[in-house]
NUKOLLO-215448 format. One line per 4 residues: number of its first residue (from 1); their letters; for each residue x, y, z of N, C-alpha, C. Coordinates in steps of 0.1 Angstrom, whole numbers. Layout:
N
NUM = a = X Y Z X Y Z X Y Z; ...
***
This chain:
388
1 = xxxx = -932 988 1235 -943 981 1241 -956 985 1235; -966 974 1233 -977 978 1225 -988 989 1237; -1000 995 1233 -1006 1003 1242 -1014 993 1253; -1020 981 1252 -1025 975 1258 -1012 964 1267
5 = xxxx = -1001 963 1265 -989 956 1276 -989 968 1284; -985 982 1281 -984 996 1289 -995 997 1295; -1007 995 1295 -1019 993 1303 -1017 983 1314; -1012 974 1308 -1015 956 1321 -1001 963 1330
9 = xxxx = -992 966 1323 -984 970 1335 -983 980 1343; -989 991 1337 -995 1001 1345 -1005 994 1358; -1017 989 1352 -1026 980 1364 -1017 975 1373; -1006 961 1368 -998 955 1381 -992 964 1390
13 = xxxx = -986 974 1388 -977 982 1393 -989 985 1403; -998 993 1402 -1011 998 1406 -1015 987 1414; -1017 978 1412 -1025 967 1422 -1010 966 1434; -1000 964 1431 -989 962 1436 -993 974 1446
17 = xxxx = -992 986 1447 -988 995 1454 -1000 993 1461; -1017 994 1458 -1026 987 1464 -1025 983 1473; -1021 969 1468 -1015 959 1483 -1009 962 1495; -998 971 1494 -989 971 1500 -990 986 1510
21 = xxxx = -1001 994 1501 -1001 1004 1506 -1019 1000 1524; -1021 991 1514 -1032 983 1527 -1020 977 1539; -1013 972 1537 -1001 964 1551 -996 978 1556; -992 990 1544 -987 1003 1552 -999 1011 1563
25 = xxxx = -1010 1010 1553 -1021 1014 1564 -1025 1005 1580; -1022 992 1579 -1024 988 1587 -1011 991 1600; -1002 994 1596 -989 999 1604 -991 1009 1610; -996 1019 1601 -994 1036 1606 -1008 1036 1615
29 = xxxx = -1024 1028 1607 -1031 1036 1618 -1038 1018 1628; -1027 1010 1633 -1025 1002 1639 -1042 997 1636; -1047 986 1628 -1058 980 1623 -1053 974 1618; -1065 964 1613 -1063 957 1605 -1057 944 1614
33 = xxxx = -1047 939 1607 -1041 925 1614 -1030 932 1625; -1028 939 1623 -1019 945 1636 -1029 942 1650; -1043 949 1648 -1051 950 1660 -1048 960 1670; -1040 967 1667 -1038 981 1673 -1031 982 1687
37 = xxxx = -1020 967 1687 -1012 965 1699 -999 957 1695; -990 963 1698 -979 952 1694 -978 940 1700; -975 930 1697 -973 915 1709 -962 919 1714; -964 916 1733 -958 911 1739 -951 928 1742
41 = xxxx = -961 940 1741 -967 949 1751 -972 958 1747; -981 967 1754 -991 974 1757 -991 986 1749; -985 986 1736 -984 997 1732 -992 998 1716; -996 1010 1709 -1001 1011 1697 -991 1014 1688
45 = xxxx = -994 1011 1674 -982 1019 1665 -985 1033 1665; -997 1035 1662 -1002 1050 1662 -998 1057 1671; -995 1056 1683 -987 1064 1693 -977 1063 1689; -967 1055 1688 -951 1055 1685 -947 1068 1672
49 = xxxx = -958 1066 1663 -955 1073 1651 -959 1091 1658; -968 1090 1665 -968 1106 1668 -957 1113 1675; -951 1101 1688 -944 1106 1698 -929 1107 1689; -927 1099 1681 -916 1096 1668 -919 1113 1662
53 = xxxx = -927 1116 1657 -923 1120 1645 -925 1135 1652; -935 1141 1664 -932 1156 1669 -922 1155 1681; -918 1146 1692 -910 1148 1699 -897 1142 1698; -894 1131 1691 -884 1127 1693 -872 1126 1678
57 = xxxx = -876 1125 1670 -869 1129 1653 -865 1140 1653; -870 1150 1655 -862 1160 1653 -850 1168 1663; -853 1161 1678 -840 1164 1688 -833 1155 1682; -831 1145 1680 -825 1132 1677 -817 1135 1664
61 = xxxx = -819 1141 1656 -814 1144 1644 -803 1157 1648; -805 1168 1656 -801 1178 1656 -790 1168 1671; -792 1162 1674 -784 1154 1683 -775 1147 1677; -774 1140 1669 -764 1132 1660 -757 1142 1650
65 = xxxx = -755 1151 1652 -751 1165 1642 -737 1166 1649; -742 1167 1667 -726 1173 1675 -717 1166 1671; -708 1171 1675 -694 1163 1675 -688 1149 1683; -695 1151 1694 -697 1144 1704 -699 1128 1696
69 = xxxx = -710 1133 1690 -721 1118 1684 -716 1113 1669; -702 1121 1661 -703 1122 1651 -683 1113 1649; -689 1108 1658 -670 1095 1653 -670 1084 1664; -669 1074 1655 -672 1063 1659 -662 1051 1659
73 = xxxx = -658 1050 1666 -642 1038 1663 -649 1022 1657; -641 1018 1645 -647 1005 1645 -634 1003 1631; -634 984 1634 -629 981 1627 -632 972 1616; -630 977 1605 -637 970 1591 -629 958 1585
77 = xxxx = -621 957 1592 -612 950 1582 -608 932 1591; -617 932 1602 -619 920 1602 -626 909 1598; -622 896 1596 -629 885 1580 -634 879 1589; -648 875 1577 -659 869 1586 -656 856 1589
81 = xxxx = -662 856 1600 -654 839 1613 -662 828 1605; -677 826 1596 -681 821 1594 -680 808 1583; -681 823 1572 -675 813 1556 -670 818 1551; -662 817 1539 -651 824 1528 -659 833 1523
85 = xxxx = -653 849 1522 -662 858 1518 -656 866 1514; -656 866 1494 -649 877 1491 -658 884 1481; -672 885 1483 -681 894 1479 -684 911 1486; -673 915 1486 -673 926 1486 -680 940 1477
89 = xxxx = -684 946 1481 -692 956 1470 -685 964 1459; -682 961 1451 -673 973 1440 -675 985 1436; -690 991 1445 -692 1002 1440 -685 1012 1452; -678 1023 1445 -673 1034 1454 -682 1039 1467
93 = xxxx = -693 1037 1463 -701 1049 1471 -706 1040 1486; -705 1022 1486 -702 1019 1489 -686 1016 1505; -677 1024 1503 -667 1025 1505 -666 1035 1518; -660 1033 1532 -657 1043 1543 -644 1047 1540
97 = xxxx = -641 1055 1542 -630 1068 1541 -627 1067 1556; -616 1065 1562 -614 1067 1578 -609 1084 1579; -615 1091 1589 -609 1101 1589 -600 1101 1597; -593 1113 1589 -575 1116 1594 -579 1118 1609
101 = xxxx = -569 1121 1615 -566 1120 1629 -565 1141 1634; -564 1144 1624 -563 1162 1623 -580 1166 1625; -592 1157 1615 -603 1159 1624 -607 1158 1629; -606 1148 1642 -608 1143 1651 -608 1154 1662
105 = xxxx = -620 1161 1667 -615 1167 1679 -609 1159 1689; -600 1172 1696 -587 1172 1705 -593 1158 1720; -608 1161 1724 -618 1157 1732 -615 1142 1735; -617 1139 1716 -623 1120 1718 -610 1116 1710
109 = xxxx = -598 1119 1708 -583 1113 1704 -580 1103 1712; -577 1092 1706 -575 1084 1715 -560 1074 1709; -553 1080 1705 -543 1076 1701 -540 1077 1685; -530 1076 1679 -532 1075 1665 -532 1062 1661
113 = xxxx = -529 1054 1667 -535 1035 1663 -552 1034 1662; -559 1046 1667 -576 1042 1666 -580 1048 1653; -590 1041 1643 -591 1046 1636 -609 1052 1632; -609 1065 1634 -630 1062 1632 -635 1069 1618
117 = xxxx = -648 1066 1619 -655 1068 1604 -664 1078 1610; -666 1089 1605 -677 1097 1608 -686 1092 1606; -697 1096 1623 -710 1088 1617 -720 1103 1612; -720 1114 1605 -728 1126 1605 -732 1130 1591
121 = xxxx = -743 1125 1597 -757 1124 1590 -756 1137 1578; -755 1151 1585 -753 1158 1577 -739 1168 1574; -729 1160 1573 -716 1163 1574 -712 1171 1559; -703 1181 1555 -706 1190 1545 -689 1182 1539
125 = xxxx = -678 1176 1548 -667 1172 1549 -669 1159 1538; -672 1159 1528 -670 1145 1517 -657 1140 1519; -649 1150 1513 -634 1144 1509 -631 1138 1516; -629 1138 1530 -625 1132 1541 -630 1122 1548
129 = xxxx = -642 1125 1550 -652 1120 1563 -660 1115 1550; -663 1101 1561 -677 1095 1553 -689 1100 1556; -699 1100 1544 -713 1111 1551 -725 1095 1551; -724 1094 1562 -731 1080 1565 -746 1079 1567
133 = xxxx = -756 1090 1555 -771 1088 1555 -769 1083 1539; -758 1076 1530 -760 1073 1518 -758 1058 1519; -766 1052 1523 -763 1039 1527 -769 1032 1513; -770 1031 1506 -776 1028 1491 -774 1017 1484
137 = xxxx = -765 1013 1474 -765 1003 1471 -759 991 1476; -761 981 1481 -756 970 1490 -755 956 1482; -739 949 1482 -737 938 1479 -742 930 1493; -757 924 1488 -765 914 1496 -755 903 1499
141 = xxxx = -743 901 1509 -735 889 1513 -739 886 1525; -748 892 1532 -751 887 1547 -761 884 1544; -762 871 1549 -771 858 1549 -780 861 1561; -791 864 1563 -804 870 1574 -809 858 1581
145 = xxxx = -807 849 1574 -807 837 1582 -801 832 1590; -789 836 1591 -784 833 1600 -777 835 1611; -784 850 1609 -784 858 1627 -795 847 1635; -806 845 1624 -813 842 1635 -814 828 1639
149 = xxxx = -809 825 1635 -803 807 1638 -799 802 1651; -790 810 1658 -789 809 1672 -794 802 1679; -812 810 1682 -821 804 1687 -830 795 1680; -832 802 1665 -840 785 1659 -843 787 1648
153 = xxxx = -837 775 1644 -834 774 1630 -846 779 1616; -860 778 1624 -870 780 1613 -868 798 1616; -862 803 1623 -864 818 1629 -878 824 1630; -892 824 1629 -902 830 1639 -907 830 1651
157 = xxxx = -911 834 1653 -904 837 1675 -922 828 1678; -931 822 1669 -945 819 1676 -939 803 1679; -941 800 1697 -936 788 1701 -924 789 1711; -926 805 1712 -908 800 1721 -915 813 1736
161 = xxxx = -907 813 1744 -905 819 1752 -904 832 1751; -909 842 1762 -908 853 1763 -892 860 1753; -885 857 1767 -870 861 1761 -866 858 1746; -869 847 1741 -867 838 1729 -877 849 1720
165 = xxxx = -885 846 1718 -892 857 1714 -888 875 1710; -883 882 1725 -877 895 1725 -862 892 1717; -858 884 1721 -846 882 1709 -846 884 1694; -856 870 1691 -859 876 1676 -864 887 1670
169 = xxxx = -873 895 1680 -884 904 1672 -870 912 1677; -860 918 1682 -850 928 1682 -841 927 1665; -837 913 1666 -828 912 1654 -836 916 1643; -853 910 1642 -855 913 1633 -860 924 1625
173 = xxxx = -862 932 1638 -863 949 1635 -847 955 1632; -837 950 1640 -831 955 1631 -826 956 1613; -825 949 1611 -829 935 1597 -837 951 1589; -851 947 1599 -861 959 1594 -854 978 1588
177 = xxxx = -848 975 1599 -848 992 1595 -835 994 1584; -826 984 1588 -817 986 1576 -820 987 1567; -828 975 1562 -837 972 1547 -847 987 1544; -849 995 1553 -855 1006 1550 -845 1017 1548
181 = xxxx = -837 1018 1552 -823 1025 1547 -820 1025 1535; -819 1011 1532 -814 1009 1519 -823 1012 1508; -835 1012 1512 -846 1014 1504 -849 1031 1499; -848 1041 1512 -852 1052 1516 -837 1061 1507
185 = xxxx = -825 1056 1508 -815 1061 1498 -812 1053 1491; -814 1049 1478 -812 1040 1469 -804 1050 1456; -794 1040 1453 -784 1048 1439 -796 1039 1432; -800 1054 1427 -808 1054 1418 -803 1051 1403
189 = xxxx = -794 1062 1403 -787 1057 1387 -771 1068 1390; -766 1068 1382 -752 1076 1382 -751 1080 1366; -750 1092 1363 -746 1100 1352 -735 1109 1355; -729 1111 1344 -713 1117 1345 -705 1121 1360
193 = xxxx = -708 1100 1364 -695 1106 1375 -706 1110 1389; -716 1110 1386 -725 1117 1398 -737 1108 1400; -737 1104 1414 -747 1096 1417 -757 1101 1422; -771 1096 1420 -786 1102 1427 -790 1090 1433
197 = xxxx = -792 1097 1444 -798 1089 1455 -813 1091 1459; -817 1082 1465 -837 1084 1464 -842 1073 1470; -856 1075 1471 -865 1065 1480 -865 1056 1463; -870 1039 1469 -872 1035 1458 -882 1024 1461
201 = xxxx = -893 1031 1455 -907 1021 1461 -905 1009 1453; -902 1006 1445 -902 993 1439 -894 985 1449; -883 988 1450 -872 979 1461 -879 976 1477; -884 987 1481 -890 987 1492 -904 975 1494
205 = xxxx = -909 975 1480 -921 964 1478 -913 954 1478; -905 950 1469 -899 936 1471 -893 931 1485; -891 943 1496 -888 936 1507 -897 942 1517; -906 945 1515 -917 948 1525 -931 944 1520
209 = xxxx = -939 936 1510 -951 937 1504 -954 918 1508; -963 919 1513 -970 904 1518 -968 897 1515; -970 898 1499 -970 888 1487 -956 879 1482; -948 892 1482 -933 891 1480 -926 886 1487
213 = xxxx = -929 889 1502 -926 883 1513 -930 872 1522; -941 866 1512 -946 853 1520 -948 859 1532; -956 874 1536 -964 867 1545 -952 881 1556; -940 878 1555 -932 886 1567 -927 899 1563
217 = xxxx = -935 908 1556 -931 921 1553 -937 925 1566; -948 923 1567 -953 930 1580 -948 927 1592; -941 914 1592 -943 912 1606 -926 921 1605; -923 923 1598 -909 928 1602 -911 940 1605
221 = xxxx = -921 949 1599 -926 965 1605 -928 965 1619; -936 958 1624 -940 956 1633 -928 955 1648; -918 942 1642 -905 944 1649 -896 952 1650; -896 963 1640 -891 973 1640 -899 985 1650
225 = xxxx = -910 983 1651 -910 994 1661 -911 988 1674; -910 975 1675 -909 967 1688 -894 970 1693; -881 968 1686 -877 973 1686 -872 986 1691; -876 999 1684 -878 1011 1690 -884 1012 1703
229 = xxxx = -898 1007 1705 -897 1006 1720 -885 1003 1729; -879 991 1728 -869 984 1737 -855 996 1741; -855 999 1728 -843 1009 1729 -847 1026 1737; -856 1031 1733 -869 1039 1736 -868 1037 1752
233 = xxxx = -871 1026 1755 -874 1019 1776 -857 1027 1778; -848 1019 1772 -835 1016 1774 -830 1034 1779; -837 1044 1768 -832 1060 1768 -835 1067 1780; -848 1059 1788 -857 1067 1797 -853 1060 1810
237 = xxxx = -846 1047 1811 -835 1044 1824 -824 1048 1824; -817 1055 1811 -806 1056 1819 -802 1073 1819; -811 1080 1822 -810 1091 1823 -803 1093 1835; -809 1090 1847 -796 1091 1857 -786 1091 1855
241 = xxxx = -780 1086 1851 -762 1085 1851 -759 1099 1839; -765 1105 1835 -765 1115 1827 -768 1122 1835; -775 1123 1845 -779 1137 1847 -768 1142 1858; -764 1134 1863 -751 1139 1866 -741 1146 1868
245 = xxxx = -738 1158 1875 -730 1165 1870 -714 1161 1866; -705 1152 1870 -697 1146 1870 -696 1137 1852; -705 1135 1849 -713 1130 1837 -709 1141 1824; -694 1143 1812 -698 1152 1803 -698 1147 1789
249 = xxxx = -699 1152 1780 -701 1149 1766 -686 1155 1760; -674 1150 1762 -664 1157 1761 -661 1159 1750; -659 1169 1740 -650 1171 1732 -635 1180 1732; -638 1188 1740 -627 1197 1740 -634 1212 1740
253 = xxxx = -644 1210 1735 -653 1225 1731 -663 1224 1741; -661 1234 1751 -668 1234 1765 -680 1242 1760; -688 1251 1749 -697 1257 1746 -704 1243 1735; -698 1237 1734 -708 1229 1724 -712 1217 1735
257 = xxxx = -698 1215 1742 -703 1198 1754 -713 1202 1760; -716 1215 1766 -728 1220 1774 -739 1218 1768; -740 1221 1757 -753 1223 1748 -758 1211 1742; -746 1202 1737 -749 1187 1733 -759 1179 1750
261 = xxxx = -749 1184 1761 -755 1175 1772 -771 1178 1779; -772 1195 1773 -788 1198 1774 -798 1195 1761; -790 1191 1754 -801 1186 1746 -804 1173 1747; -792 1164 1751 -798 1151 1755 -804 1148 1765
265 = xxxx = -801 1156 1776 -810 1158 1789 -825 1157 1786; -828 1173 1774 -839 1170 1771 -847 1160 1762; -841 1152 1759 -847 1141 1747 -848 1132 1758; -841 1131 1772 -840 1122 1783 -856 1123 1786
269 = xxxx = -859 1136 1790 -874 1140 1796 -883 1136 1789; -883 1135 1773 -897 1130 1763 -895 1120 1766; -883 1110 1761 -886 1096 1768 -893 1091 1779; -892 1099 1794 -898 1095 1804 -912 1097 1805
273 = xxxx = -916 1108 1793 -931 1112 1791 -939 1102 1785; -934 1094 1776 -938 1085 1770 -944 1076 1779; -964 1071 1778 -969 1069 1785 -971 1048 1783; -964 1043 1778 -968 1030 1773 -952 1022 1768
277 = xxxx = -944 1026 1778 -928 1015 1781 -932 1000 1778; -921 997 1773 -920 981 1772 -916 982 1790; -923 964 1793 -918 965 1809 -912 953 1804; -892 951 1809 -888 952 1810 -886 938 1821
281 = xxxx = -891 944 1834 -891 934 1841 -898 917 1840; -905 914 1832 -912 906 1831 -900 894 1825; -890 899 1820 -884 894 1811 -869 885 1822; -866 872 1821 -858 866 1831 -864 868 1846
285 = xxxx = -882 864 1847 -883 866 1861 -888 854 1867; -882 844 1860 -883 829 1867 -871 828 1878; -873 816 1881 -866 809 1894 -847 815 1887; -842 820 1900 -827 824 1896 -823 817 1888
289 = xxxx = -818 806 1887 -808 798 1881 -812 798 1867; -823 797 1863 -828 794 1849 -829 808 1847; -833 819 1850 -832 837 1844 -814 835 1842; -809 835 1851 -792 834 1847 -786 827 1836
293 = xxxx = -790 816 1833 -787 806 1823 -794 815 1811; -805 820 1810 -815 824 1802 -804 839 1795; -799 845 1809 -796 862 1804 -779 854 1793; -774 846 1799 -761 841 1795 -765 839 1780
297 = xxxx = -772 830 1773 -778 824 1762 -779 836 1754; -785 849 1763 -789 861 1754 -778 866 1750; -766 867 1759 -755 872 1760 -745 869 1748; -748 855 1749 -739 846 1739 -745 854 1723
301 = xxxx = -757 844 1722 -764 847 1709 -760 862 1700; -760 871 1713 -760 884 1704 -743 885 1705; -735 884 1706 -723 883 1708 -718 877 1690; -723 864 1692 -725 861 1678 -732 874 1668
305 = xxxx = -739 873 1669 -745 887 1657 -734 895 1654; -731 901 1665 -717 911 1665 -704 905 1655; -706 892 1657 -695 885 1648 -698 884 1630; -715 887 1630 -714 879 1620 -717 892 1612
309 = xxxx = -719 906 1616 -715 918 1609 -701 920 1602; -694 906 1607 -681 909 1597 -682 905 1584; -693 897 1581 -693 893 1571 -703 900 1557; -707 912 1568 -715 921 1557 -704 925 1542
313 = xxxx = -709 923 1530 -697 928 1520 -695 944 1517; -705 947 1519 -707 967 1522 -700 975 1532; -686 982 1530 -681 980 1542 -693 996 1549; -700 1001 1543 -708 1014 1545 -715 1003 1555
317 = xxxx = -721 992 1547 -735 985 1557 -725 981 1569; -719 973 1564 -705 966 1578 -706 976 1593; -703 990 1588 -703 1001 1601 -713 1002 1604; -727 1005 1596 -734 1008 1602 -743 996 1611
321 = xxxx = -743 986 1608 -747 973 1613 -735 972 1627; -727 974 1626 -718 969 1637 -724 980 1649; -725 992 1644 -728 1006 1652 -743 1004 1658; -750 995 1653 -763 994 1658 -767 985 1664
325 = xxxx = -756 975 1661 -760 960 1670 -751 965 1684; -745 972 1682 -733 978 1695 -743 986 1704; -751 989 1699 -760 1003 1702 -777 995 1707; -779 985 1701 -787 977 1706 -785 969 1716
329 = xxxx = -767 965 1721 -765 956 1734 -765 966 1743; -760 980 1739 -757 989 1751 -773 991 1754; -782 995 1748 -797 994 1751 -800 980 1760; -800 969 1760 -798 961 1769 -791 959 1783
333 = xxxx = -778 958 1780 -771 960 1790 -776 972 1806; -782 984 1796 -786 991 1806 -805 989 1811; -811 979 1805 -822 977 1813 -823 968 1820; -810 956 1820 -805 948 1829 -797 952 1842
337 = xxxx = -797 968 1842 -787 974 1854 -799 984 1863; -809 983 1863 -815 992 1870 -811 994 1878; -805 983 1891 -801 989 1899 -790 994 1904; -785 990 1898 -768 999 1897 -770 1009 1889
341 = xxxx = -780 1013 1879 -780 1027 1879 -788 1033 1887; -798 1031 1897 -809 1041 1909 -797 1042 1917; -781 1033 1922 -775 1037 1931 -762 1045 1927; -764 1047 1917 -750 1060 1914 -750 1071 1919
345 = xxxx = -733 1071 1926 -731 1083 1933 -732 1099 1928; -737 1104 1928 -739 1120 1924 -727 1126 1917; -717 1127 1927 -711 1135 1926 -694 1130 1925; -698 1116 1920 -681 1112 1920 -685 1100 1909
349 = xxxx = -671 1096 1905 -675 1081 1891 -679 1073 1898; -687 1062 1891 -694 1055 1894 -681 1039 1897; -684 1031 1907 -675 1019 1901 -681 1010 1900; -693 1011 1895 -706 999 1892 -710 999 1878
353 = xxxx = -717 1005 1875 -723 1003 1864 -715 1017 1856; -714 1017 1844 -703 1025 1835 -709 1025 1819; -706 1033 1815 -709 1033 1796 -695 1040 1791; -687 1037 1783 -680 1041 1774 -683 1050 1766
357 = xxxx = -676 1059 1764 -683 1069 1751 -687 1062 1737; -677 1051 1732 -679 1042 1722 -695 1033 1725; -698 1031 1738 -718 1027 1739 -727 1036 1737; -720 1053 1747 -729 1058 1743 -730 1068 1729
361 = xxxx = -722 1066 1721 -723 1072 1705 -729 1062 1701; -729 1048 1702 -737 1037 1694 -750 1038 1698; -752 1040 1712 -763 1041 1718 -775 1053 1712; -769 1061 1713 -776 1072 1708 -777 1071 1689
365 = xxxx = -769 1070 1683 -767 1070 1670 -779 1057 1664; -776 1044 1673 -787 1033 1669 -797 1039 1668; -804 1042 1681 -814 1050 1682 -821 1058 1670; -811 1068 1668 -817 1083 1662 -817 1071 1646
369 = xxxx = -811 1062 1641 -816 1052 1628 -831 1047 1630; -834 1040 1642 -847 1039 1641 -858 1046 1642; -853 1060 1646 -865 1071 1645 -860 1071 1633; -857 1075 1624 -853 1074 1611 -862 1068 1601
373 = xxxx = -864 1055 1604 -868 1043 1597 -883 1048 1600; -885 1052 1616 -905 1052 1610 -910 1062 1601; -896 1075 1605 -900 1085 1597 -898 1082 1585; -889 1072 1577 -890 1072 1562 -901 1060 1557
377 = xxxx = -908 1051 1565 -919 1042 1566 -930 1055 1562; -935 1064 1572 -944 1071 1570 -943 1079 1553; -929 1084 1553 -927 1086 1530 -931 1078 1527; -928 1065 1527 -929 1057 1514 -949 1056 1515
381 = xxxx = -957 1054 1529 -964 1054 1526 -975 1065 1515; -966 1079 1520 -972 1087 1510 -969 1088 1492; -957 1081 1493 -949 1075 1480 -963 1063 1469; -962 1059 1479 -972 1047 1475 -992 1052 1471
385 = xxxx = -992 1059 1477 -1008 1070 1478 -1003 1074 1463; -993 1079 1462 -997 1084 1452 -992 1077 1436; -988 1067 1438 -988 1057 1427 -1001 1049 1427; -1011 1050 1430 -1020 1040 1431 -1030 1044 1418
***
């Protein structure tokens, strides 16, 4: 390349990161076109990223470590309901490993017909266990369009209803954070046999930068921590039924279940400290018949979503998309139960309202991805500072 092409493309790159690093500033110190409130509630990004990044990321991390939180039953091997799909990813790294049934603590066995994928983040077990923070290269076969089709076909939520609205801006944060996953560990390149993984600001501009995105790189940041709130509301209701003594984190290992259940106890407390909740109630608070028809529609819709994770070709993405849309209904389901959870019995099972271990590992696990995502949003912004 002559010295003056190495120049012009040096500038684009530079203007590029420019750009993008103005939509990142407008995220982090909530200005700009944000306006320093998310739509449709009362909250700032700038708060989310503090309360994110000193109180809640780092329990949350050291919380998805237990064992408790670190196996996840799911089945990959069902074909998508939709259309013929044999775009599967060919790269290894790509690929879940189910772990043997010998790993599995004694706790959460649930027969040898179940089969789960380690979900732990920082798991030292390769051979065996899949180490599920390498989420990296992805055969793009899921069509994004067509989660959101359900409710409407152009998919932007300006024009619809409250609920219609919270629908979209959930899917589309999730959408959001994946695409920052994929971005935040990228197979970089592979030499003898050995892959490197890395943030990859170029990838991350093509799916987050204004220009590139006509417009919806932002608005998907933005859903993404809209999102996190929802789920965020969802951690700080259902602490009752946790606090429980009847209530354990079973594995078999009575010195780790104790310490797993005080540390989520405590991540229970920041949640409640958190001064600016999505409310929650506003949402299906028309005349009965039409809120019920309204919650059914939601019920349906996301039901579908769940279906249409079969057709992710990545079976790495496949789990973790299934684990987070599982983990985003259980976040719902429980801000739709307030009151069956204020009336649980103390000191005996509940026969009302209930979570599964398989909700609450998605539950928690979803979660601790979208602290995740602001914390690897806040890198790439410093990523980008410094390519300018």
């Amino acid at each position: 390349m002559s010295g003056s092409g190495a120049v012009r493309s040096t500038a684009v790159r530079a203007r590029v990161a420019a750009r993008l690093l103005a939509v990142l500033g407008c995220v982090v110190t909530a200005k700009a076109q944000l306006t320093g409130v998310l739509d449709d509630c009362l909250c700032d990004i700038e708060s989310i990223d503090d309360f994110n990044t000193f109180k809640i990321f780092p329990k949350i991390q050291k919380l998805q470590e237990r064992d408790y939180f670190r196996y996840y039953k799911v089945n990959l091997k069902r074909p998508c309901p939709f259309w013929a799909d044999d775009g599967h990813c060919s790269i290894k790294d790509c690929h879940v490993e189910p772990c043997p049934e010998s790993k599995i603590p004694v706790g959460i066995k649930a027969g040898s017909s179940n089969k789960y994928s380690k979900a732990a983040n920082n798991s030292k077990e390769l051979e065996d266990c899949e180490q599920a923070n390498k989420l990296g290269a992805v055969n793009s076969t899921l069509r994004p369009r067509s989660v959101y089709r359900p409710l409407n076909p152009l998919a932007p939520s300006r024009g619809l209803c409250l609920e219609k609205r919270v629908f979209y801006k959930l899917i589309s944060g999730l959408h959001a954070s994946i695409n920052l996953h994929l971005c935040a560990n990228y197979l970089l390149e592979e030499t003898w046999g050995k892959p490197c993984w890395g943030p990859n600001v170029k990838e991350f501009t093509r799916r987050f930068d204004p220009v590139e995105t006509k417009g919806e790189g932002p608005r998907r940041l933005k859903n993404l921590y809209f999102l996190y709130l929802i789920e965020l509301r969802a951690l700080s209701k259902v602490a009752p039924y946790f606090e429980r003594s009847v209530v354990d984190l079973y594995t078999g290992n009575g010195h780790e279940d104790a310490e797993s259940k005080a540390l989520l106890l405590d991540i229970f407390r920041d949640t409640k400290s958190f001064h600016m909740h999505f409310d929650e109630k506003s949402m299906f608070a028309g005349d009965k018949k039409g809120a019920k028809s309204l919650k059914e529609e939601f019920r349906l819709h996301f039901k579908n979503i769940s279906r249409i994770m079969d057709c992710v070709g990545c079976d790495k993405c496949r789990l973790w998309g299934k684990l987070q849309t599982q983990g985003l209904g259980t976040a719902l389901k429980i801000l739709f139960s307030e009151k069956e959870i204020q009336s649980l019995p103390e000191n005996s099972p509940s026969k009302g309202f209930q979570l599964t271990r398989q909700e609450i590992v998605a539950l928690v696990n979803a979660f601790g991805r979208l602290s995740t995502s602001i914390k690897e949003l806040q890198n790439f912004k410093v990523l980008l500072q410094q390519t300018r």
